[in-house]
C-alpha positions as CSV (number, residue, x, y, z in Angstrom):
1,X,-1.3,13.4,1.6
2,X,-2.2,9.9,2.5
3,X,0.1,8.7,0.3
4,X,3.1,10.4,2.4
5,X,1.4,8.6,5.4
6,X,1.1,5.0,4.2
7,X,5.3,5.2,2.9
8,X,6.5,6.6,5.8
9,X,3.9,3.7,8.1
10,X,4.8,1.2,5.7
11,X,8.9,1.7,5.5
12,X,8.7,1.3,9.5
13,X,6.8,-2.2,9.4
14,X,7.8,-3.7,6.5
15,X,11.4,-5.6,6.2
16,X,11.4,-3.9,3.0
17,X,11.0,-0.4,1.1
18,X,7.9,0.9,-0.2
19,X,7.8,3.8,-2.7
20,X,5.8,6.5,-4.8
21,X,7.1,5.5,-7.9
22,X,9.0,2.6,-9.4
23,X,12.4,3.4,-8.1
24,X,15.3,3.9,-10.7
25,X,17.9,0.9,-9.3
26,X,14.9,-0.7,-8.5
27,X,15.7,-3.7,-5.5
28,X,15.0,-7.4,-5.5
29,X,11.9,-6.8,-3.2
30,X,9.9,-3.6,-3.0
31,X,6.1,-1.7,-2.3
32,X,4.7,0.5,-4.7
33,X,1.8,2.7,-3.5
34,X,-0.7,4.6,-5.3
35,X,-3.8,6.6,-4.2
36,X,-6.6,5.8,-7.3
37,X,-9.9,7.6,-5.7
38,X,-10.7,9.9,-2.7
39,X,-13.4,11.7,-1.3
40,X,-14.2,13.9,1.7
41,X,-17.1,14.6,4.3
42,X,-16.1,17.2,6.3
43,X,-13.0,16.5,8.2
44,X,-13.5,12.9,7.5
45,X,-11.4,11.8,3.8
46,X,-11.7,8.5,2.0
47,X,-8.9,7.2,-0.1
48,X,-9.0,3.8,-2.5
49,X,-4.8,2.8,-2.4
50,X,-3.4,0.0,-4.1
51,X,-0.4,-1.4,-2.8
52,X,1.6,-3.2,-5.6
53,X,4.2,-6.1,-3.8
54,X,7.3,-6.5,-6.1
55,X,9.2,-9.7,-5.8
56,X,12.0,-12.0,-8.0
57,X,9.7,-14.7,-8.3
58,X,5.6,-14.6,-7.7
59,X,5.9,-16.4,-4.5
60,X,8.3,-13.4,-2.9
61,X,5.5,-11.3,-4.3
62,X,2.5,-13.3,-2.6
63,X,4.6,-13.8,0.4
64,X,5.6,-10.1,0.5
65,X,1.8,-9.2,-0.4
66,X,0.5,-11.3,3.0
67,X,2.9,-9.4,4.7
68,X,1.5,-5.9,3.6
69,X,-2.2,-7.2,3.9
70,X,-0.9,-7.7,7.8
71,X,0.8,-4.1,8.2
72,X,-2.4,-2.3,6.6
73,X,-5.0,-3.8,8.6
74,X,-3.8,-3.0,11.4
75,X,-3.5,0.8,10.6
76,X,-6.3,2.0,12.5
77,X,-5.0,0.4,15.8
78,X,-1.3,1.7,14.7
79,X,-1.9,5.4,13.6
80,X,-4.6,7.8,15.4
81,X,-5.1,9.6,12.2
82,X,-6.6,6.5,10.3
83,X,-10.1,5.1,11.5
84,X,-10.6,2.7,8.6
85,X,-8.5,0.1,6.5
86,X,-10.7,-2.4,5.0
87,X,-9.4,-4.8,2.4
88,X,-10.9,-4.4,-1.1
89,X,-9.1,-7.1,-2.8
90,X,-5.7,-8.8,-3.9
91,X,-4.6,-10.5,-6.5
92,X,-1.6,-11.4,-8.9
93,X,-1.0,-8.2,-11.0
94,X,2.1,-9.2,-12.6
95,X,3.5,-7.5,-15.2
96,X,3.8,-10.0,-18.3
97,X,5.6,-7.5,-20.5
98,X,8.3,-6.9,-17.9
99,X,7.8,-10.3,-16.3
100,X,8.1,-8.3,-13.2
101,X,5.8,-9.9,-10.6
102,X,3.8,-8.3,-8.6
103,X,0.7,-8.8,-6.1
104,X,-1.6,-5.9,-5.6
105,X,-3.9,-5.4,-2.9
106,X,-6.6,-2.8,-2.9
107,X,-7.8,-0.8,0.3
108,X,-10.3,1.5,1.6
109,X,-9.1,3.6,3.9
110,X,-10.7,6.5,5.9
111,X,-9.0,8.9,7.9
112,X,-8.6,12.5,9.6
113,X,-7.7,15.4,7.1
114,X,-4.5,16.3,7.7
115,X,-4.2,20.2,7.5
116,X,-7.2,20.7,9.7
């Protein structure tokens, strides 16, 4: 799973954790990721992953969110399996119910199935 790829990528770049799920005790400062599309061509897959950025205030989440925006585009020059990480969008996603704020940024990735 891609997903397993991107947490496991992103918890070694990023001076904070990122996650599959909102995490119980959540911290101050955190990375949600979620796959929301996929395709594949032969050996070749396609993912659409948004990458939520949780901080206390919206600037810690813009900051955190420039910071991720960093990590993923270099992916293809980081991890052999990945040929592709192209920037869809970001924006403020924050949650006004929760008042949690959050910056989400959207990207395309491509990569090398991984059970083949």
């Amino acid at each position: 799973m891609i997903e397993t790829t991107l947490i496991a990528y992103l918890n070694g770049q990023l001076p904070v954790e990122a996650y599959a799920e909102y995490p119980e005790n959540a911290p101050a400062q955190f990375v949600l990721i979620e796959k929301t599309g996929s395709g594949l061509t032969n050996r070749l897959s396609r993912a659409t992953v948004a990458v939520q950025s949780y901080g206390d205030s919206l600037l810690d989440a813009m900051e955190l969110n420039e910071q991720v925006k960093e990590v993923m585009d270099a992916l293809p020059d980081e991890l052999d399996s990945i040929t592709r990480s192209k920037l869809n969008s970001d924006y403020n996603f924050t949650d006004t119910s929760t008042r949690k704020y959050r910056y989400q940024a959207v990207y395309d990735i491509t990569y090398y199935k991984e059970d083949v």
